[in-house]
C-alpha positions as CSV (number, residue, x, y, z in Angstrom):
1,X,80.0,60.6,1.3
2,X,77.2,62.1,-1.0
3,X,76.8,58.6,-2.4
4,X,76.2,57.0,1.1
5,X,73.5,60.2,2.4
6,X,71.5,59.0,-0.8
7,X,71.7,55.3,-0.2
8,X,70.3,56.2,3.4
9,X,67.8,58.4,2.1
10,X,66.5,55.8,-0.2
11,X,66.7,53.6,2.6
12,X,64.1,55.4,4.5
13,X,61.8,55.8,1.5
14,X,61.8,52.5,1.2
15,X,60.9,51.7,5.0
16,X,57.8,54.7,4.9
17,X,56.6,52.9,1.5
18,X,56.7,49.5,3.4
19,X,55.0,51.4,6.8
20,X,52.4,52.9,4.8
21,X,51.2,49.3,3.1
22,X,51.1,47.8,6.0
23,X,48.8,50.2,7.8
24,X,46.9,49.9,4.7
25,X,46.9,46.4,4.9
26,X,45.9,46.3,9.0
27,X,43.2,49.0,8.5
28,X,40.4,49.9,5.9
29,X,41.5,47.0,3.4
30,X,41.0,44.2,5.9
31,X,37.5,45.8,7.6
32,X,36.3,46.0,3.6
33,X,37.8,42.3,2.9
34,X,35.4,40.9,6.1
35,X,32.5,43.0,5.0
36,X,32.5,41.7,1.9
37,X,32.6,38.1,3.3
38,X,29.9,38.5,5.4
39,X,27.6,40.3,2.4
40,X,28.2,37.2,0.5
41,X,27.4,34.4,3.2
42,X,24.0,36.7,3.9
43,X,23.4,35.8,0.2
44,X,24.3,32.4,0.3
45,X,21.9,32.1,3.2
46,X,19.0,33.9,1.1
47,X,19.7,31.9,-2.2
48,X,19.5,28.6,0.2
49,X,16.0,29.5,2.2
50,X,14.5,30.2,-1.9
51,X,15.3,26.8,-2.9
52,X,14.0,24.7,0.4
53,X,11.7,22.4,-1.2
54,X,7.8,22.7,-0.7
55,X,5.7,20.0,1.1
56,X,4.6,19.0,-2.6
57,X,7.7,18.6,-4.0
58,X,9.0,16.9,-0.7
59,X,5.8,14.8,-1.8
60,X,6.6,13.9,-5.0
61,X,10.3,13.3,-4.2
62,X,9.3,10.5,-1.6
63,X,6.8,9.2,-4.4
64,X,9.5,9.1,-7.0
65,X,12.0,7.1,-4.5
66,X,9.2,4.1,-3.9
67,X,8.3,3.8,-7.7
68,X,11.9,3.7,-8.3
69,X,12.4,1.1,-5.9
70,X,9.7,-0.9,-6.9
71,X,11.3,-1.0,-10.4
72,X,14.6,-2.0,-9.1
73,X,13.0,-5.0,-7.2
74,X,10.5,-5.8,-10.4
75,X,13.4,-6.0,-12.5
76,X,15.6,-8.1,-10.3
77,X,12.8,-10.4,-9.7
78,X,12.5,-10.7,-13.7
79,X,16.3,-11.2,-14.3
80,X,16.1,-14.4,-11.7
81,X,13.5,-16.2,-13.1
82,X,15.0,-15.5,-16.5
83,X,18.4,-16.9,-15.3
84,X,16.8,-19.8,-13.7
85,X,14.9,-20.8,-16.5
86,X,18.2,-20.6,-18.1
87,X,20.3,-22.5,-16.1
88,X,17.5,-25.6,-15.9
89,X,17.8,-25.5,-19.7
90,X,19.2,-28.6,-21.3
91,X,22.0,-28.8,-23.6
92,X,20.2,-29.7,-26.6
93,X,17.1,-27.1,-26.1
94,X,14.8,-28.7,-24.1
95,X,13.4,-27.5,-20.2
96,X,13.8,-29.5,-17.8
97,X,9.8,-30.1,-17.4
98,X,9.9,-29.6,-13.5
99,X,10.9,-26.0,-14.4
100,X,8.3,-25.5,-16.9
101,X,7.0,-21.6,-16.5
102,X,3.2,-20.9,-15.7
103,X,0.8,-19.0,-17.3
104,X,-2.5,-17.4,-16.7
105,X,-5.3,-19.5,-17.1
106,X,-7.4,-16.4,-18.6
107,X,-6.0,-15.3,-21.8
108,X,-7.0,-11.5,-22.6
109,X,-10.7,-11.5,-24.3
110,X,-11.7,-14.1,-21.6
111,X,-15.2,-13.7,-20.6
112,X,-15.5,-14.6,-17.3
113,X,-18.6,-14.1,-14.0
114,X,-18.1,-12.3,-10.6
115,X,-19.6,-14.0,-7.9
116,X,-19.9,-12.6,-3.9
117,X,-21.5,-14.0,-1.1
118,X,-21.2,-12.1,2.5
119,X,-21.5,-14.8,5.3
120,X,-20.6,-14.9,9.1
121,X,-19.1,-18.1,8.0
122,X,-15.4,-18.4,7.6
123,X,-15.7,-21.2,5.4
124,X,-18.5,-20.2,2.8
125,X,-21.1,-23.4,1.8
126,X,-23.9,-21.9,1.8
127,X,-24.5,-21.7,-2.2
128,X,-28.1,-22.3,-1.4
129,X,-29.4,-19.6,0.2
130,X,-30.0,-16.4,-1.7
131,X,-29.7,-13.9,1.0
132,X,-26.0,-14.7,0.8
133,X,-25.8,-13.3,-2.6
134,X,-24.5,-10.1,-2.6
135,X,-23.3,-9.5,-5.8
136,X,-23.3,-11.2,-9.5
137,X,-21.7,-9.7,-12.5
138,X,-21.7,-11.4,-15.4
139,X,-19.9,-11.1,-18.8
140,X,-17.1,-9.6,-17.5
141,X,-14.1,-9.4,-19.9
142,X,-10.5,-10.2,-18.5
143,X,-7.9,-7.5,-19.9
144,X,-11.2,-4.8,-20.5
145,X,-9.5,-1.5,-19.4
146,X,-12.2,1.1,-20.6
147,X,-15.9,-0.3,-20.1
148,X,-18.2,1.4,-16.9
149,X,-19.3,4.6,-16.2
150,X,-15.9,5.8,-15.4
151,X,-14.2,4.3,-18.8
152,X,-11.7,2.6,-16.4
153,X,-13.2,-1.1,-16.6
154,X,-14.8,-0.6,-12.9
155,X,-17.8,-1.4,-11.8
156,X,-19.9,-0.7,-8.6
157,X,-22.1,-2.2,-6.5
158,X,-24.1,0.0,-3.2
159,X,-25.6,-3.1,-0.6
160,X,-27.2,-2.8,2.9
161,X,-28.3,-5.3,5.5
162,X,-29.2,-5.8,9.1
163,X,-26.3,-6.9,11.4
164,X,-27.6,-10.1,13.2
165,X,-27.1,-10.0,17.2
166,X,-24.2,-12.2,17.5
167,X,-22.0,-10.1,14.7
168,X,-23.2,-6.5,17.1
169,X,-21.2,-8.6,20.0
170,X,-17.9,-9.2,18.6
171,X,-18.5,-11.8,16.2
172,X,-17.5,-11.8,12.6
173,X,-18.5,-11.0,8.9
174,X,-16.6,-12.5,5.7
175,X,-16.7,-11.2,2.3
176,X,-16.1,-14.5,-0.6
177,X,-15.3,-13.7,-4.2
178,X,-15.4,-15.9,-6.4
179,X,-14.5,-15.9,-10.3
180,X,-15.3,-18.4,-12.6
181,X,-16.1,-18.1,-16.8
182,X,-19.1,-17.3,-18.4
183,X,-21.7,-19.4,-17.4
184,X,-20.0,-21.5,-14.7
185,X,-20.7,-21.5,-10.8
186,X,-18.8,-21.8,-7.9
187,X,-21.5,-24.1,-6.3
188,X,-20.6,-27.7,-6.5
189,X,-24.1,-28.8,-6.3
190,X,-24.6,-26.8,-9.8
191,X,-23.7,-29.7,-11.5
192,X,-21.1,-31.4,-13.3
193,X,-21.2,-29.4,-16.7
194,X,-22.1,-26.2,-14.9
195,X,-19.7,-26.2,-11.5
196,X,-16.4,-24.6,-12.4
197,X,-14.1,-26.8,-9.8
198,X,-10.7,-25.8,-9.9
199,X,-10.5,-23.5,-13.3
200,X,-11.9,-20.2,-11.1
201,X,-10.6,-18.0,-8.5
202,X,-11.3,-17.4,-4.7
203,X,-10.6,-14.6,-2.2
204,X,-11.9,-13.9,0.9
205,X,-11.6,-11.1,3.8
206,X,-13.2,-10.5,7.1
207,X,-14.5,-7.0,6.9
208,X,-14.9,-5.9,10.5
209,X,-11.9,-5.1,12.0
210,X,-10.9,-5.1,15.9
211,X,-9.7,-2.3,17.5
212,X,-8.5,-2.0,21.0
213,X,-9.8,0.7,23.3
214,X,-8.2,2.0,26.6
215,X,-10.9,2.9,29.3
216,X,-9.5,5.2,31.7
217,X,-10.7,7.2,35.5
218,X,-9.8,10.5,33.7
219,X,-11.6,13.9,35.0
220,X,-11.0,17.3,33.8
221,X,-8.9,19.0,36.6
222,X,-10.4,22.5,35.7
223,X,-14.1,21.4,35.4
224,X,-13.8,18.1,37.3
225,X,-15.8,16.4,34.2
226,X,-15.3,14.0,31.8
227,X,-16.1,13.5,28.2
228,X,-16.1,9.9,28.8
229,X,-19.7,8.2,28.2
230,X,-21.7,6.2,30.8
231,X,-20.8,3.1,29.3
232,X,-17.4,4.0,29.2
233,X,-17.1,5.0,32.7
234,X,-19.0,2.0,33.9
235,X,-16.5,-0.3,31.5
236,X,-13.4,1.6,33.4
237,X,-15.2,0.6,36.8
238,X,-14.3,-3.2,35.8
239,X,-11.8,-3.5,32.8
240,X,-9.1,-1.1,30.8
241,X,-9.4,-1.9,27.6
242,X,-11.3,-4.6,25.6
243,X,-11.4,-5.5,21.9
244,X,-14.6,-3.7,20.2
245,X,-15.6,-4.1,16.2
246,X,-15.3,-1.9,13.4
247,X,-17.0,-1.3,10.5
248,X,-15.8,0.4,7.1
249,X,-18.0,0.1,4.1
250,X,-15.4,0.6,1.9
251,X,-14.1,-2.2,0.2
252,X,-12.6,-2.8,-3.7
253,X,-12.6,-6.0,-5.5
254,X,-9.2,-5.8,-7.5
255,X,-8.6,-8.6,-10.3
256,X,-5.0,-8.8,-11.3
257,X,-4.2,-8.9,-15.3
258,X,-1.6,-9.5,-16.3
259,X,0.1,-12.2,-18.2
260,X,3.6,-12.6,-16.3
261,X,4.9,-17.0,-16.4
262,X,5.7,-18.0,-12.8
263,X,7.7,-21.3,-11.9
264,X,6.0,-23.6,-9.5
265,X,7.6,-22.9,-6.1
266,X,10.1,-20.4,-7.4
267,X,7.1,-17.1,-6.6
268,X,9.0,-14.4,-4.2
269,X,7.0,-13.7,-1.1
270,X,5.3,-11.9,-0.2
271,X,3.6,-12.5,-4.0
272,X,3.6,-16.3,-3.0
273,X,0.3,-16.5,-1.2
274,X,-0.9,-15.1,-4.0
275,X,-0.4,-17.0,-6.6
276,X,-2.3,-20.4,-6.9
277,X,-1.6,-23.2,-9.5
278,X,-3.6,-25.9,-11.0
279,X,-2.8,-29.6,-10.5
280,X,-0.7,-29.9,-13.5
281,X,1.6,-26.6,-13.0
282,X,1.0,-25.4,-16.1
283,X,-1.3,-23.1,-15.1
284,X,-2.3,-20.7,-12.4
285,X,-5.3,-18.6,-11.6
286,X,-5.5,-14.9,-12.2
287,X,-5.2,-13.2,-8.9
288,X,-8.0,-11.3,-7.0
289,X,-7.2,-8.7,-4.6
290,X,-9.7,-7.5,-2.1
291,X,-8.2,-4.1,-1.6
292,X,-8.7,-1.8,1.6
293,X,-5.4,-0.2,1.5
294,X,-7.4,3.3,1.2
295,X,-9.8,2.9,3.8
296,X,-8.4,5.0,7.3
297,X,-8.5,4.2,10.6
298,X,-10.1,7.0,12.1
299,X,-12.9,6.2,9.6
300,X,-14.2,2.7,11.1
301,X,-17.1,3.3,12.9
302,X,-17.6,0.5,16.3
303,X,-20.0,-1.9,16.0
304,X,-22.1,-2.4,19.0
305,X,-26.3,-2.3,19.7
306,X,-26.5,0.9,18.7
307,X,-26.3,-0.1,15.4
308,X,-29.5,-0.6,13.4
309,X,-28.0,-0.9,9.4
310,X,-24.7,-1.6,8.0
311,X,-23.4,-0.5,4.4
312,X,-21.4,-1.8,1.8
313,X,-19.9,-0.1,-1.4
314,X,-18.1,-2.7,-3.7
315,X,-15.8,-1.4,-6.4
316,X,-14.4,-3.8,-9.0
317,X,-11.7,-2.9,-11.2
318,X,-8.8,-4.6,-13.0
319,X,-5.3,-3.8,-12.0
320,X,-1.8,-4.4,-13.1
321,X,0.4,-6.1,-12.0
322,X,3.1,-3.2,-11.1
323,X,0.4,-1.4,-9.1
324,X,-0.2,-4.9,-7.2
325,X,3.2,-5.2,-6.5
326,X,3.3,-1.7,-4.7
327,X,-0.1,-2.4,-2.9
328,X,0.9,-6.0,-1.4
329,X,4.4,-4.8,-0.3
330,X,2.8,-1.9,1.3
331,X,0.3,-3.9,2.9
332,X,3.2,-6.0,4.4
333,X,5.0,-3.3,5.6
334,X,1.9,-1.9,7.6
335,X,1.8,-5.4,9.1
336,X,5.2,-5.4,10.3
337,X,5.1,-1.9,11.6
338,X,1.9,-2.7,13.8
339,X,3.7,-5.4,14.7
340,X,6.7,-4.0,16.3
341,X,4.9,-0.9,17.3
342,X,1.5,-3.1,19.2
343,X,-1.1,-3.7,17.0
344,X,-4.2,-2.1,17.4
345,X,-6.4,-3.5,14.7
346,X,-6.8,-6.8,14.2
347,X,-8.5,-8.6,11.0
């Protein structure tokens, strides 16, 4: 009997141990348990908002991602034509000689002349006339990194003319470049000793630009007035919108160096319309870039009556051929994005 009342006794003991956890368990040490999660998400959420990244290093990060990218594609594009010079390789060591790789026709130390002529003329003959001279540099050396005021191989060159009637009413200007070697000329009547025929390089670009404007019947409803000029308000009498040109003066003459062989018909685009060959393929002619890429829109300026004096500023400099890569795949993807989105500038 005494050993069964102190088996029941510990039995209850037991049971009022067990009780008290449990209320333990259901009160203060749960309410502590969810404090303490909550303190540590409120740090989580304060370490978080300290490492957000700036606008700079957002900056930087985007910059990083497009040189990277332009590496990967640079370095695909140099493992193909590696692997396809490869493949059209002959047993016995030989090229195939419809394969045969390109290269520059200016070797570094080249001395070479920059000629530029600004004509309304698409098609630029008029060698003649020194009016159209805008520009001539000469003893230029290909591959010179660290000559010029600025130790970067540029040079610069301030012009100003008149703008004729017909180029004040939507008409056009063209800027030709033209690079030849020392003491050669892009003129065929020069001579047959003196005219450079196919060994030089040619670029041209219309500068003015064409930019469509929207007239619209618009009144303040407060004021009932309009910031509209009287031209524009008599234009939105008869017409809502018309093509006016702009004018930037901004404009840089990049020359390409670099020294990379290309395969005749075997060029990636958009680099294809680039790249120009000689007659025999064995060479091609060292690239020249004519370079607005910096110039904004909310920076050309229209060209109408009003205008009494136009000015250029001309920057050469050299430029590899990584940084051209970047620039013309830019430059494409500006065209396409205008494209899809409606193009307000034309050139």
């Amino acid at each position: 009997m005494v050993g069964a009342e102190n088996d029941n006794h510990d039995c209850k003991e037991v049971d009022v141990k067990e009780n008290m956890d449990n209320n333990q368990q259901n009160g203060e040490l749960v309410s502590t348990e969810s404090n303490e999660e909550r303190d540590i998400n409120a740090e989580i959420d304060e370490q978080r908002k300290k490492y957000q990244p700036t606008r700079l290093e957002s900056f930087f990060a985007i910059t990083k991602s497009l040189i990277t990218r332009a590496l990967i594609i640079y370095f695909i594009s140099y493992i193909f034509r590696r692997l396809q010079t490869d493949v059209n390789t002959q047993s016995f060591g030989s090229v195939d000689p419809a394969y045969l790789q390109a290269v520059n026709m200016f070797k570094n130390g080249t001395i070479f002349d920059m000629h530029i002529y600004l004509s309304e003329s698409e098609n630029f003959t008029q060698f003649d006339d020194p009016r159209t001279l805008v520009w001539l540099e000469q003893g230029l050396i290909y591959g010179d990194w660290y000559s010029g005021q600025n130790k970067d191989g540029s040079k610069s060159k301030d012009y100003k003319f008149t703008p004729s009637d017909q180029l004040k009413n939507n008409g056009s200007i063209y800027l030709h470049v033209y690079v030849t070697k020392a003491g050669k000329s892009p003129n065929p009547k020069a001579g047959k000793n003196i005219y450079a025929g196919d060994y030089m390089s040619y670029s041209r670009k219309m500068l003015n630009k064409f930019k469509k404007v929207v007239y619209q019947k618009r009144h303040n409803l407060l004021t009932g007035k309009t910031t509209a000029s009287e031209e524009e308000i008599k234009k939105a009498e008869i017409m809502n919108q018309e093509y006016v040109s702009h004018w930037h003066p901004n404009l840089t003459i990049n020359l390409v160096t670099d020294h990379t062989p290309f395969v005749y018909g075997q060029v990636p685009p958009p680099l294809d319309t680039h790249i120009h060959f000689l007659l025999n393929e064995k060479l091609y002619k060292p690239v020249i870039y004519l370079n607005d890429f910096w110039n904004m829109q909310r920076d050309y300026q229209p060209l109408n009556d009003t205008v009494k004096e136009l000015e250029l500023k001309l920057t050469y400099q050299p430029l590899s051929f990584f940084k051209w890569q970047i620039y013309v795949a830019h430059t494409m993807k500006n065209k396409w994005t205008l494209s899809f989105m409606g193009m307000s500038f034309y050139w």
